[in-house]
C-alpha positions in Angstrom: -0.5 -8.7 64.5 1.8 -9.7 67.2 4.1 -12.4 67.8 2.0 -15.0 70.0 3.4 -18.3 72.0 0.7 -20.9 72.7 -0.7 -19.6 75.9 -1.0 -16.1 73.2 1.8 -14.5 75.3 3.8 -12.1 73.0 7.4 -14.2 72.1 10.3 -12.2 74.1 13.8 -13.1 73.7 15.8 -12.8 77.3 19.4 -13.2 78.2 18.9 -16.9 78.7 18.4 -17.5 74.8 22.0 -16.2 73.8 24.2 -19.0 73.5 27.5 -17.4 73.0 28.8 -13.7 73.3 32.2 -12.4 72.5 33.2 -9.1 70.9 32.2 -10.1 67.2 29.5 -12.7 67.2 26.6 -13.4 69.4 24.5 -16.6 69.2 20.8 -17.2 70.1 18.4 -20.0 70.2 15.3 -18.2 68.2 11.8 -19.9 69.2 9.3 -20.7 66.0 7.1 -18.0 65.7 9.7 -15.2 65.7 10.8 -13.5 62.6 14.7 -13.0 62.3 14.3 -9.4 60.2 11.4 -7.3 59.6 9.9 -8.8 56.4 7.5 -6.9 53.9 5.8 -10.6 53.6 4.8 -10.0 56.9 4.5 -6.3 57.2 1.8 -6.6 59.7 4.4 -8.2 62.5 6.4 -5.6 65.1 8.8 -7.5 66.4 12.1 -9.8 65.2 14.7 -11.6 66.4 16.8 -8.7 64.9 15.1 -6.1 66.4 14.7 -7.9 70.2 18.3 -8.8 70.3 19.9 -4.9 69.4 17.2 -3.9 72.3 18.5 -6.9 75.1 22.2 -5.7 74.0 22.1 -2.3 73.7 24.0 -2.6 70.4 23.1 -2.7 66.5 23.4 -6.5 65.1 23.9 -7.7 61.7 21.9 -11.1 60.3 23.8 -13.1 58.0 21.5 -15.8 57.5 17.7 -16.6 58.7 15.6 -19.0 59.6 11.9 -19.2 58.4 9.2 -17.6 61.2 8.4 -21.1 62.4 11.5 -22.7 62.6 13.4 -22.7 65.9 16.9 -23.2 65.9 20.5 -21.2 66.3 21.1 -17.9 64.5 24.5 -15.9 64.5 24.6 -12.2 64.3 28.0 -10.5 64.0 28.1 -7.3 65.8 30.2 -5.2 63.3 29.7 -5.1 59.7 33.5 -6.3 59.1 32.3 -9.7 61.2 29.6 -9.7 59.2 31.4 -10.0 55.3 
C-alpha cells in the first residue's frame, strides 16, 4: 500500500518542507500520512520520511525521534551519527 493524500496522490516530500539545513541537522515539516522510518507494523508501506529525505539530499540521515504516521509536525534528522548521539 502506498502513502495517499486526500485527492489519493502519493505523499512526496520537496525542498519546500525542509525548514532548516546546516552541516549537522536538517529540519522538515512531515505531513500526516507519512511514516518517519520503515516500520514492520506497517510492512506493507514503501515510502518514509527517512527514506524521502536521504533521496531529496543526496545523503544518508539519522532519526532521532518520530512522530506517529498521522501526526504532522517538525522532525530533526542529524546528518552524521556523532550529531545524532
Amino acid at each position: 500500500m502506498n502513502i495517499m493524500s486526500e485527492d489519493c496522490l502519493p505523499i512526496a516530500l520537496t525542498k519546500d518542507d525542509i525548514i532548516f539545513l546546516d552541516e549537522h541537522l536538517v529540519v522538515i515539516n512531515k505531513p500526516a500520512g507519512l511514516l518517519v522510518h520503515p516500520s514492520y507494523l506497517d510492512s506493507d508501506e514503501t515510502s518514509s520520511a527517512m527514506k524521502q529525505l536521504r533521496d531529496l539530499l543526496g545523503r544518508w540521515v539519522y532519526p532521532v525521534h518520530r512522530l506517529d504516521k498521522p501526526t504532522s509536525g517538525i522532525l530533526v534528522f542529524p546528518l552524521s551519527p556523532d550529531t545524532a548521539r
